[in-house]
mmCIF file of the N, C-alpha and C atoms, coordinates in Angstrom:
data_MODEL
# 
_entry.id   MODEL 
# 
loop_
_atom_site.group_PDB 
_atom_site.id 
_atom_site.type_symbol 
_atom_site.label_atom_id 
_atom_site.label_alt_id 
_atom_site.label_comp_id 
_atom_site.label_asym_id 
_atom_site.label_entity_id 
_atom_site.label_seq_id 
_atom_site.pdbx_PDB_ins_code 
_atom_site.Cartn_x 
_atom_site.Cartn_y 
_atom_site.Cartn_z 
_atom_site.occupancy 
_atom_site.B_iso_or_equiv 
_atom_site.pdbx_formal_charge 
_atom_site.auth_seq_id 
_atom_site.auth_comp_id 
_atom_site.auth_asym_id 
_atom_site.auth_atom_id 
_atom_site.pdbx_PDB_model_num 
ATOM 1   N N  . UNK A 1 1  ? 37.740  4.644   18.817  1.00 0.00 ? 1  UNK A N  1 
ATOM 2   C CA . UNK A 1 1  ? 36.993  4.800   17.585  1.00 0.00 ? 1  UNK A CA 1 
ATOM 3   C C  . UNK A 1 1  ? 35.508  4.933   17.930  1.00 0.00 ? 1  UNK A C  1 
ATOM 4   N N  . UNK A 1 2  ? 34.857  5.919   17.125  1.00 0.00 ? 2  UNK A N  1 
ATOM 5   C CA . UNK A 1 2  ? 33.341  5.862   17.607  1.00 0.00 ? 2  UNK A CA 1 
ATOM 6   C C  . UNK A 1 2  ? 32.890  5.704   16.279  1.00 0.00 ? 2  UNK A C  1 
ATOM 7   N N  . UNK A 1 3  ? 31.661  5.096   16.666  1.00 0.00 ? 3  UNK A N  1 
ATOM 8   C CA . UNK A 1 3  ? 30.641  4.418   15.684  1.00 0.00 ? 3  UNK A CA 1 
ATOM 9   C C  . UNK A 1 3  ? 29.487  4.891   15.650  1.00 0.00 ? 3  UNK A C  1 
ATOM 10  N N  . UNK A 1 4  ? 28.993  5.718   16.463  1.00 0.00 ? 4  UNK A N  1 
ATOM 11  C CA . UNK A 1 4  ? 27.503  6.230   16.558  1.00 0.00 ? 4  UNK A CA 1 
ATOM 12  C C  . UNK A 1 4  ? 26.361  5.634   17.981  1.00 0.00 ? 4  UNK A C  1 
ATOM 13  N N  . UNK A 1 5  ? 25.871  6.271   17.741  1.00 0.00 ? 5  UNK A N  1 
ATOM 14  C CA . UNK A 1 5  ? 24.913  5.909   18.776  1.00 0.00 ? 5  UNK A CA 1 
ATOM 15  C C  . UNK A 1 5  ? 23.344  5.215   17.980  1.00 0.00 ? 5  UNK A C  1 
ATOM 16  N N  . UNK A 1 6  ? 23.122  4.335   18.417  1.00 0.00 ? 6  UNK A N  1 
ATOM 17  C CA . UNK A 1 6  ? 21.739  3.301   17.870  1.00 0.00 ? 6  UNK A CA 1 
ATOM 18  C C  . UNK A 1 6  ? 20.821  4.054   18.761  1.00 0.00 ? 6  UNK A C  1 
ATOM 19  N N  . UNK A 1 7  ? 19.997  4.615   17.505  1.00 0.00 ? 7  UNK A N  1 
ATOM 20  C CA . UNK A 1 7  ? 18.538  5.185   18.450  1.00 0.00 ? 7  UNK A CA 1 
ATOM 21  C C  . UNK A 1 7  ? 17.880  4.137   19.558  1.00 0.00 ? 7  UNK A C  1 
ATOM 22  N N  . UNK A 1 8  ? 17.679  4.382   20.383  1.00 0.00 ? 8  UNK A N  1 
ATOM 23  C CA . UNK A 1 8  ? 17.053  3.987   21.545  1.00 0.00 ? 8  UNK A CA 1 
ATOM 24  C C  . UNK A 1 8  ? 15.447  3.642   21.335  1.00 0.00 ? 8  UNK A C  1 
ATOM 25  N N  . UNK A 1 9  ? 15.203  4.741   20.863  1.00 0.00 ? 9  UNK A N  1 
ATOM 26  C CA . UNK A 1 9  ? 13.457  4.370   20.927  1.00 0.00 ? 9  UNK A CA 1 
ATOM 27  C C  . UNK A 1 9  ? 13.105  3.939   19.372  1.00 0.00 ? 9  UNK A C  1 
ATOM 28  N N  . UNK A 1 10 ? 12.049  3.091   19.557  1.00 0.00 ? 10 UNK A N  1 
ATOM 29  C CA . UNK A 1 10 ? 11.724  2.969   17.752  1.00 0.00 ? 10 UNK A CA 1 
ATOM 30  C C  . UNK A 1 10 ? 11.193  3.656   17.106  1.00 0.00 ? 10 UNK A C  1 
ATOM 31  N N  . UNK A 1 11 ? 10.691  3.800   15.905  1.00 0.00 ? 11 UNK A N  1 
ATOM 32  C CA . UNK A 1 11 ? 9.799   4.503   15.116  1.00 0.00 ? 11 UNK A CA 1 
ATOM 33  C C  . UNK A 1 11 ? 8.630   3.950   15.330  1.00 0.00 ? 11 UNK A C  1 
ATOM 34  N N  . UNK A 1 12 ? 7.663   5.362   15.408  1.00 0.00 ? 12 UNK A N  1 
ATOM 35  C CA . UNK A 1 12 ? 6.012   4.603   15.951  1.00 0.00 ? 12 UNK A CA 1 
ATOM 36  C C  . UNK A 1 12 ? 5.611   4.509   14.356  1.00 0.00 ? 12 UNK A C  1 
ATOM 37  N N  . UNK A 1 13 ? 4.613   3.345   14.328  1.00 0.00 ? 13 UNK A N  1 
ATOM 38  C CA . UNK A 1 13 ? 4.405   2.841   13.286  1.00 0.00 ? 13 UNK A CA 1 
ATOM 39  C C  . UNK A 1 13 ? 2.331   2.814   13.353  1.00 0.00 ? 13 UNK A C  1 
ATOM 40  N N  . UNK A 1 14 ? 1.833   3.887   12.757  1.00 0.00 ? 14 UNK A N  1 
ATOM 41  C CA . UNK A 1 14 ? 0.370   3.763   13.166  1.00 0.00 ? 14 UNK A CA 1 
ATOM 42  C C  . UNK A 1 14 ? 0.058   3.231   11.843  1.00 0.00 ? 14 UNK A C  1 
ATOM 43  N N  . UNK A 1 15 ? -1.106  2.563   12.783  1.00 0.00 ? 15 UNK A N  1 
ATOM 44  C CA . UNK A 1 15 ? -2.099  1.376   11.768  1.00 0.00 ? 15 UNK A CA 1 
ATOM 45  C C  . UNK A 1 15 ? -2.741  2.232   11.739  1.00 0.00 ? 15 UNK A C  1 
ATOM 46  N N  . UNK A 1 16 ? -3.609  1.895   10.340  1.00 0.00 ? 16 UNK A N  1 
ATOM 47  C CA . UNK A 1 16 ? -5.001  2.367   9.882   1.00 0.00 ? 16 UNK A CA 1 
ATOM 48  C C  . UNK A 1 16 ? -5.907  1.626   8.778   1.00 0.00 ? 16 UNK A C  1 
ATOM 49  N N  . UNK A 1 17 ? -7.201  1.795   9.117   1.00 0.00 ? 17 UNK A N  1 
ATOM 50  C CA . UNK A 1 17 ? -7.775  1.062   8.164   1.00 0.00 ? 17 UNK A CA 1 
ATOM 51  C C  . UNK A 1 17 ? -7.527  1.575   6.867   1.00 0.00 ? 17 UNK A C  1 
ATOM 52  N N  . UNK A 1 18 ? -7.315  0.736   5.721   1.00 0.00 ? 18 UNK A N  1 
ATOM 53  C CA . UNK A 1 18 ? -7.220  1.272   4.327   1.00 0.00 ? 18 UNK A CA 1 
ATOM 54  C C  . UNK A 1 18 ? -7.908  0.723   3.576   1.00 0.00 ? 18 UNK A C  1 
ATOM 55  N N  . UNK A 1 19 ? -8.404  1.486   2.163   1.00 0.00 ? 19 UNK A N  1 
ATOM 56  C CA . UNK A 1 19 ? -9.173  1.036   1.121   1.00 0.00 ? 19 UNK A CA 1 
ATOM 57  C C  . UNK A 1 19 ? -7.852  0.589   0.081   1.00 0.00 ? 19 UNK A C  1 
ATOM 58  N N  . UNK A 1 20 ? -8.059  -0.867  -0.267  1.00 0.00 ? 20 UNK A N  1 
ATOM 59  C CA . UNK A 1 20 ? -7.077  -0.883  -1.218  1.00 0.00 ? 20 UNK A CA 1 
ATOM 60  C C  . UNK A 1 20 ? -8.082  -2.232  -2.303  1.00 0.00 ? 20 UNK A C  1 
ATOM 61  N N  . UNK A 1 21 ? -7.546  -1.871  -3.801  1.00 0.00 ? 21 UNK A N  1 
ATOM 62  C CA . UNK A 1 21 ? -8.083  -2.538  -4.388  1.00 0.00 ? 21 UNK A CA 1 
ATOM 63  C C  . UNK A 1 21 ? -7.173  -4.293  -4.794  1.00 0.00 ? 21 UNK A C  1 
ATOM 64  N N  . UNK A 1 22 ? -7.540  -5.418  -4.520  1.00 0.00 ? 22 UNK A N  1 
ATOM 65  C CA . UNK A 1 22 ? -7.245  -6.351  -4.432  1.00 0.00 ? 22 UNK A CA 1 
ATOM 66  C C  . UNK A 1 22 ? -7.608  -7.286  -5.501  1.00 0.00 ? 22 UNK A C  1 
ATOM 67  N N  . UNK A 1 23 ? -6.904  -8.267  -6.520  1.00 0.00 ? 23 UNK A N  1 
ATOM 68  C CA . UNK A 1 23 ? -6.922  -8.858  -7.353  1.00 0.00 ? 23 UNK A CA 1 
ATOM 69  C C  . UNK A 1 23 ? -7.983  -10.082 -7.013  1.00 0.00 ? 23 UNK A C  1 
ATOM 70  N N  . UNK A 1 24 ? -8.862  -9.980  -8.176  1.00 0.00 ? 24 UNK A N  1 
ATOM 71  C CA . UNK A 1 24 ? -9.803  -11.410 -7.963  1.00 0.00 ? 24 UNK A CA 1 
ATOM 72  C C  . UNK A 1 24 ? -9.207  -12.595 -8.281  1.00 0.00 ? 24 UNK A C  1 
ATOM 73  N N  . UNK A 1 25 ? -8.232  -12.872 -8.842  1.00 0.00 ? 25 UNK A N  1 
ATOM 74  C CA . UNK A 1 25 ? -7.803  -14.137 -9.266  1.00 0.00 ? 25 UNK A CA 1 
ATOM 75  C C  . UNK A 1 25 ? -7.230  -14.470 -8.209  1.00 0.00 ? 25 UNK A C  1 
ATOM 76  N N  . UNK A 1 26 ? -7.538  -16.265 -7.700  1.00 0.00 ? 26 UNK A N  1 
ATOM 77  C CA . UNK A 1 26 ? -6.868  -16.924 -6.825  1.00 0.00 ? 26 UNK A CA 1 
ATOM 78  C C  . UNK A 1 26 ? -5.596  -17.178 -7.275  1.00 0.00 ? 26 UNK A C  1 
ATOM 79  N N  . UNK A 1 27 ? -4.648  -17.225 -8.564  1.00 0.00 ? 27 UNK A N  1 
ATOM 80  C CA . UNK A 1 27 ? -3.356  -17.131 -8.588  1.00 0.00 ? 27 UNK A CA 1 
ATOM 81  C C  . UNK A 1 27 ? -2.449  -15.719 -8.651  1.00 0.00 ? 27 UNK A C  1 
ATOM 82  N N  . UNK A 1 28 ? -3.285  -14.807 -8.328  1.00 0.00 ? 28 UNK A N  1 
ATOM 83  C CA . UNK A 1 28 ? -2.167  -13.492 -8.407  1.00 0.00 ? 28 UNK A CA 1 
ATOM 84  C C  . UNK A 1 28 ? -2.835  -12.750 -6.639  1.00 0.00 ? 28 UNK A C  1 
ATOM 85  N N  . UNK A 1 29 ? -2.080  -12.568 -6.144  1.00 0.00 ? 29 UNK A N  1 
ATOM 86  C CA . UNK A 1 29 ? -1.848  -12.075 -5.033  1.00 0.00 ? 29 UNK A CA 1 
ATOM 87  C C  . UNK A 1 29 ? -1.916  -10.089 -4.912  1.00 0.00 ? 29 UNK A C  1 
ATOM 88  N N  . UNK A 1 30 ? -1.886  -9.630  -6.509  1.00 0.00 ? 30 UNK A N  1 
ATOM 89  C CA . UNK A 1 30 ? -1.292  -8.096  -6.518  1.00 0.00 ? 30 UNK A CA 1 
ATOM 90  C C  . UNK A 1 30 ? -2.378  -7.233  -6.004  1.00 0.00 ? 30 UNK A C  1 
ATOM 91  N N  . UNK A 1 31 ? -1.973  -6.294  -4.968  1.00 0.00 ? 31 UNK A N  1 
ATOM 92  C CA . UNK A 1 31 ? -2.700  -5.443  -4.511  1.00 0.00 ? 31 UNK A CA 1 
ATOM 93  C C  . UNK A 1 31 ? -2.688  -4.428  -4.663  1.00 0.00 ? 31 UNK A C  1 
ATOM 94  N N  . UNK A 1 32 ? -3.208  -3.121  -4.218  1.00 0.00 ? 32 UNK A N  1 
ATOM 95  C CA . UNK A 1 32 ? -2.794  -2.105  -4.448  1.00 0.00 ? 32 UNK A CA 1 
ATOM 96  C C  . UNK A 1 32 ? -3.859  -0.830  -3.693  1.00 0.00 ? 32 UNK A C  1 
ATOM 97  N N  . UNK A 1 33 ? -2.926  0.349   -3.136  1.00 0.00 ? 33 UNK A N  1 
ATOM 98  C CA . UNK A 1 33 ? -3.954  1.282   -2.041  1.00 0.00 ? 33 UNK A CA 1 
ATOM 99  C C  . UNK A 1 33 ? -4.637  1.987   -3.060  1.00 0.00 ? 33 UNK A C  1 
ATOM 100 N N  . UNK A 1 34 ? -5.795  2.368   -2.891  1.00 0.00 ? 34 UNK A N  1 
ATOM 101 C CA . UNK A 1 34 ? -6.768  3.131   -3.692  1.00 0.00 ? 34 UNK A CA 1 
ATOM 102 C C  . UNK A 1 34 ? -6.075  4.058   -4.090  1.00 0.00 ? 34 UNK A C  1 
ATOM 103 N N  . UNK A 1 35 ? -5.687  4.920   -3.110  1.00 0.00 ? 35 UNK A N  1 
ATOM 104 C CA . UNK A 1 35 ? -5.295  6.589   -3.916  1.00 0.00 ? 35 UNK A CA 1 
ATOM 105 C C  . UNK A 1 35 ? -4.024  6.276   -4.964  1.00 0.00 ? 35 UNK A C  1 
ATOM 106 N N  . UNK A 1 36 ? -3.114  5.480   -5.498  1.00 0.00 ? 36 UNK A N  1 
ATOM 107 C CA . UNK A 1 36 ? -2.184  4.800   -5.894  1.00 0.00 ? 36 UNK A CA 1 
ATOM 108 C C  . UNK A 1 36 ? -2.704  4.064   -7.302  1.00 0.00 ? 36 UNK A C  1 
ATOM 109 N N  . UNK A 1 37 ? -3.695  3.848   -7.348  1.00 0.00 ? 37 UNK A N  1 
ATOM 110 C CA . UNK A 1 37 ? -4.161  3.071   -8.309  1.00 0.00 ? 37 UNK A CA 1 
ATOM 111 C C  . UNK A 1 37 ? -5.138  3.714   -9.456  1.00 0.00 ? 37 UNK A C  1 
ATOM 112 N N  . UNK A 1 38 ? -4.929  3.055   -10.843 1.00 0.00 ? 38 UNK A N  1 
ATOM 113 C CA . UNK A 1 38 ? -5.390  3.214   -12.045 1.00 0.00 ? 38 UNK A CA 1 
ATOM 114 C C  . UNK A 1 38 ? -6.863  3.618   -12.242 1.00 0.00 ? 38 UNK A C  1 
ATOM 115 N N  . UNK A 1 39 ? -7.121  4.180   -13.146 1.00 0.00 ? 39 UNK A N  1 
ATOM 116 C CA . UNK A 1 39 ? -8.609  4.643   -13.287 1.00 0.00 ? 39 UNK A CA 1 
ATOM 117 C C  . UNK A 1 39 ? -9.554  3.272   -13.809 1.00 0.00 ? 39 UNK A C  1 
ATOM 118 N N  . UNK A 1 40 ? -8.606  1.827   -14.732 1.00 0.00 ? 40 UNK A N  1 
ATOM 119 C CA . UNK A 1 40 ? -9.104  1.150   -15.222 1.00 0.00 ? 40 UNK A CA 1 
ATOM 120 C C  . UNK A 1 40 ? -9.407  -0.003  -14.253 1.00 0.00 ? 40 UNK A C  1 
ATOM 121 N N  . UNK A 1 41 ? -9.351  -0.306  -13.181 1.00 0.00 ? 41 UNK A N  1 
ATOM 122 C CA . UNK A 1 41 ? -9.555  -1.159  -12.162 1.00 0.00 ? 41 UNK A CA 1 
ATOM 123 C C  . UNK A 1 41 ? -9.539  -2.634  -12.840 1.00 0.00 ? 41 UNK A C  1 
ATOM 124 N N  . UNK A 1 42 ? -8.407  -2.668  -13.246 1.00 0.00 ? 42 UNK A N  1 
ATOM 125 C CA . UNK A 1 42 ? -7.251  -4.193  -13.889 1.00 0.00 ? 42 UNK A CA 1 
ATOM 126 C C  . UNK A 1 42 ? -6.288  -4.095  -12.924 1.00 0.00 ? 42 UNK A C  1 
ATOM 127 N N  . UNK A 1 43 ? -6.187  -5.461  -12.841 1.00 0.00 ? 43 UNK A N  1 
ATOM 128 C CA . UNK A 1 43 ? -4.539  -5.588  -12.247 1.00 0.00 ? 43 UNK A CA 1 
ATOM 129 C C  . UNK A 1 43 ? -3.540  -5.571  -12.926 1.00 0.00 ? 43 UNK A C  1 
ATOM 130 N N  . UNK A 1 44 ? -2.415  -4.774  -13.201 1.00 0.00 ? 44 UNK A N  1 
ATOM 131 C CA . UNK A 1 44 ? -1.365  -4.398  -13.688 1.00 0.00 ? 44 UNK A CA 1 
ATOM 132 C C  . UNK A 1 44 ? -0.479  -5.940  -13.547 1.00 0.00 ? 44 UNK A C  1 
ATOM 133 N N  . UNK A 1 45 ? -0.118  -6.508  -12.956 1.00 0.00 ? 45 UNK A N  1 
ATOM 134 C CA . UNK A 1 45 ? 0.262   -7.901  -13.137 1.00 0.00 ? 45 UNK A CA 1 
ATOM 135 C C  . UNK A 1 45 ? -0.487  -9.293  -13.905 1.00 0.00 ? 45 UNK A C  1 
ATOM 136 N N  . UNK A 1 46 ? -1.810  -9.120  -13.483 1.00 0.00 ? 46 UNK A N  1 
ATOM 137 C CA . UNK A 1 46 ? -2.056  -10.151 -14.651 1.00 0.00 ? 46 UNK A CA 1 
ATOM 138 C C  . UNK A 1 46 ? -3.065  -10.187 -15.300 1.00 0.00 ? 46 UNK A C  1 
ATOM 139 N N  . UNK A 1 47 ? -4.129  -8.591  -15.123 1.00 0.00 ? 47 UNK A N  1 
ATOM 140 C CA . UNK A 1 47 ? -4.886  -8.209  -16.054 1.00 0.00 ? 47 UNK A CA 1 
ATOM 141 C C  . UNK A 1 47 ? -6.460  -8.397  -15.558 1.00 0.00 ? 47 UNK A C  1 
ATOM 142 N N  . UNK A 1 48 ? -6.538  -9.132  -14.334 1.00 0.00 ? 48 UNK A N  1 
ATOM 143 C CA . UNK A 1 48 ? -7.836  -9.611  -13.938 1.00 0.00 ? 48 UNK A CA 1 
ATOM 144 C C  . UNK A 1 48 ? -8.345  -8.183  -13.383 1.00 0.00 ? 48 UNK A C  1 
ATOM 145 N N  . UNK A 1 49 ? -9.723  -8.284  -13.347 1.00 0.00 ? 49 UNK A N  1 
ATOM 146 C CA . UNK A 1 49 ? -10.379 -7.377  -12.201 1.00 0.00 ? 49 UNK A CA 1 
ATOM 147 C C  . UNK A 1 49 ? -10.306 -7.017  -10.738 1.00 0.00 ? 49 UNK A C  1 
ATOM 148 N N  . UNK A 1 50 ? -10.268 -6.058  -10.353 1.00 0.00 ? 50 UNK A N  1 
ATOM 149 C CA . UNK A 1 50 ? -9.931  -5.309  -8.989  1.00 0.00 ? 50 UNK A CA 1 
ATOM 150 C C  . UNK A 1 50 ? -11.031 -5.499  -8.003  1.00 0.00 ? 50 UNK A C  1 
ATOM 151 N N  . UNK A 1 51 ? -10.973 -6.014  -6.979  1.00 0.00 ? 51 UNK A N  1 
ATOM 152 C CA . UNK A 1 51 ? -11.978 -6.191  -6.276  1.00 0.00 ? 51 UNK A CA 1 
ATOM 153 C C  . UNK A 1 51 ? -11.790 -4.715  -4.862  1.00 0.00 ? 51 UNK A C  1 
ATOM 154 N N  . UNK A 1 52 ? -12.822 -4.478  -4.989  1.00 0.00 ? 52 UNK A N  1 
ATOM 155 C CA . UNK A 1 52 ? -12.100 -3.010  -3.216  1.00 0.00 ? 52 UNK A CA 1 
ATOM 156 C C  . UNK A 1 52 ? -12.304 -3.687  -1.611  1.00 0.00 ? 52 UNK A C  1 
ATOM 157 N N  . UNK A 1 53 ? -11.019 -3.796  -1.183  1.00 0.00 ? 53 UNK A N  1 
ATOM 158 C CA . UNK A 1 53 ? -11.318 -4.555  0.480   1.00 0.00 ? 53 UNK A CA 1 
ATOM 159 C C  . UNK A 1 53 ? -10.680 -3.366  1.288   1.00 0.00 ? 53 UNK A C  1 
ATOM 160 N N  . UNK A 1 54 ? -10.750 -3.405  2.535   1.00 0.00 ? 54 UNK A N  1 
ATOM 161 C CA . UNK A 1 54 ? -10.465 -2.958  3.489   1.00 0.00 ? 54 UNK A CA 1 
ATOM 162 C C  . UNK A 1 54 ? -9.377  -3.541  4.331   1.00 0.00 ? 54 UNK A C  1 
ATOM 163 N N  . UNK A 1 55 ? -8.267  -3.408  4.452   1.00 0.00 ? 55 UNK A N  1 
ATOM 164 C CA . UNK A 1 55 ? -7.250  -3.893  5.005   1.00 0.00 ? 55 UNK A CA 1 
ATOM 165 C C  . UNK A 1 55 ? -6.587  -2.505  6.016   1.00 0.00 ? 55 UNK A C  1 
ATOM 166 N N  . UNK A 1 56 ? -5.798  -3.632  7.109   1.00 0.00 ? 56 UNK A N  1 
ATOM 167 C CA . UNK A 1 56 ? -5.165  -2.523  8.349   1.00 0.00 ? 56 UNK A CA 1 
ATOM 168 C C  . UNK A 1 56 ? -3.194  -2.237  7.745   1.00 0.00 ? 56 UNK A C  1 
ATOM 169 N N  . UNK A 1 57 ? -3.152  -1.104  7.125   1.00 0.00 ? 57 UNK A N  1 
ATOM 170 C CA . UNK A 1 57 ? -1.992  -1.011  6.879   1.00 0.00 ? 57 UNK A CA 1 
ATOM 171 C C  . UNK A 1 57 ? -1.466  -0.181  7.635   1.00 0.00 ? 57 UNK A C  1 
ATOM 172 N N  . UNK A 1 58 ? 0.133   0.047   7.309   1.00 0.00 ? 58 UNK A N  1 
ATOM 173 C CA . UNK A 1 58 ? 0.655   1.598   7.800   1.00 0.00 ? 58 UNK A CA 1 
ATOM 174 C C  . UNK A 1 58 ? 0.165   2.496   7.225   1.00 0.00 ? 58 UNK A C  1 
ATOM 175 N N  . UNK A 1 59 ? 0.302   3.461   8.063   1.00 0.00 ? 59 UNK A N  1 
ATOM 176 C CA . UNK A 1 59 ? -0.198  4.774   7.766   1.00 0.00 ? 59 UNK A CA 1 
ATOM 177 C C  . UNK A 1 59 ? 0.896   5.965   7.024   1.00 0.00 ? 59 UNK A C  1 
ATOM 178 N N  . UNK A 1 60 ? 0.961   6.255   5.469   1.00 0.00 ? 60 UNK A N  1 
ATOM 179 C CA . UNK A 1 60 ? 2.112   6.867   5.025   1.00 0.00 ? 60 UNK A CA 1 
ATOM 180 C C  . UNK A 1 60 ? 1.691   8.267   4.766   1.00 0.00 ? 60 UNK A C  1 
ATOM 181 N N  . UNK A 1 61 ? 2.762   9.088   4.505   1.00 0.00 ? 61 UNK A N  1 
ATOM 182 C CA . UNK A 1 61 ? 2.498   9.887   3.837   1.00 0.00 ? 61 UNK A CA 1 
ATOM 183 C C  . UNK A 1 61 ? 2.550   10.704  2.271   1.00 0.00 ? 61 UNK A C  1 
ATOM 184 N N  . UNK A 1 62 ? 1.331   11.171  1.731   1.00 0.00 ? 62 UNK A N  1 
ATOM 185 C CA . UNK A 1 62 ? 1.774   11.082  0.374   1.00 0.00 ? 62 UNK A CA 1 
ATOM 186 C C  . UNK A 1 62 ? 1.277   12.748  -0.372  1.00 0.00 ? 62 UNK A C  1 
ATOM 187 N N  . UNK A 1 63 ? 2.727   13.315  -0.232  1.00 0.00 ? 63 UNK A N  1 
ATOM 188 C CA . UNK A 1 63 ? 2.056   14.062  -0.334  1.00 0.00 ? 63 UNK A CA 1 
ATOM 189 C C  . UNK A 1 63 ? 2.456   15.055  -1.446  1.00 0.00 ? 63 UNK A C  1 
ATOM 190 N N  . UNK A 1 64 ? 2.517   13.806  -2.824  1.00 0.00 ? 64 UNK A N  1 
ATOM 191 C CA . UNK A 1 64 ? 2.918   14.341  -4.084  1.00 0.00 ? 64 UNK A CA 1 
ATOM 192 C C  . UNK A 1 64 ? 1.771   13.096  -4.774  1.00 0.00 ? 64 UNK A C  1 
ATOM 193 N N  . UNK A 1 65 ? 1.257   13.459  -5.373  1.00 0.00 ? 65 UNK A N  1 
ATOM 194 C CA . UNK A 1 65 ? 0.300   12.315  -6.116  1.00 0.00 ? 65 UNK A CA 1 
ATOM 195 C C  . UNK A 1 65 ? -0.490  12.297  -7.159  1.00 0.00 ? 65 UNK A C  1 
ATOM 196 N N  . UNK A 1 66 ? 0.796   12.167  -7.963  1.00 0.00 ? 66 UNK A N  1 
ATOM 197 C CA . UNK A 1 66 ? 0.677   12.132  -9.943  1.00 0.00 ? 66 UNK A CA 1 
ATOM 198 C C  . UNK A 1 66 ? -0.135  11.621  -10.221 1.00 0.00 ? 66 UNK A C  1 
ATOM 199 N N  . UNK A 1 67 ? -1.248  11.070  -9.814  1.00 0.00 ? 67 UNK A N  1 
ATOM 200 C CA . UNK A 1 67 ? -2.079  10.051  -10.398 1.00 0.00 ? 67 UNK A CA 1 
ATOM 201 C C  . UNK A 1 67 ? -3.932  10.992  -10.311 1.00 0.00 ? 67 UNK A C  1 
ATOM 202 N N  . UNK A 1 68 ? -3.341  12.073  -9.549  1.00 0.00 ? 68 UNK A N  1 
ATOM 203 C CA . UNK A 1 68 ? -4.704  12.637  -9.862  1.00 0.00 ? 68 UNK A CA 1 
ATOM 204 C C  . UNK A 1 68 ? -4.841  13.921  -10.104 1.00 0.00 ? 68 UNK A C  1 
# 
């Protein structure tokens, strides 16, 4: 019986710095990447203001993007 073969090598996974806008309230955690996010700079979870940080995420691709 064969089952397949398990890729060998992994998927490369590149970091990059990102702009993402980040919730000011110390009880909500919700984040979110700039290009992804609302024109009203609220947090969609609990309504507070968006603060903009710089964080090292993956690097995706997006290359359908309804939001603009």
């Amino acid at each position: 019986m064969y089952f397949g073969k398990k890729n060998s090598e992994e998927p490369v996974v590149i970091m990059e710095d990102t702009v993402v806008y980040a919730c000011a309230s110390e009880a909500c955690n919700g984040w979110m990447r700039k290009e992804f996010a609302a024109d009203n700079e609220t947090c969609p979870m609990c309504g507070d203001n968006l603060t903009e940080e710089i964080r090292e995420l993956p690097k995706i691709q997006n290359e359908y993007n309804a939001f603009r």
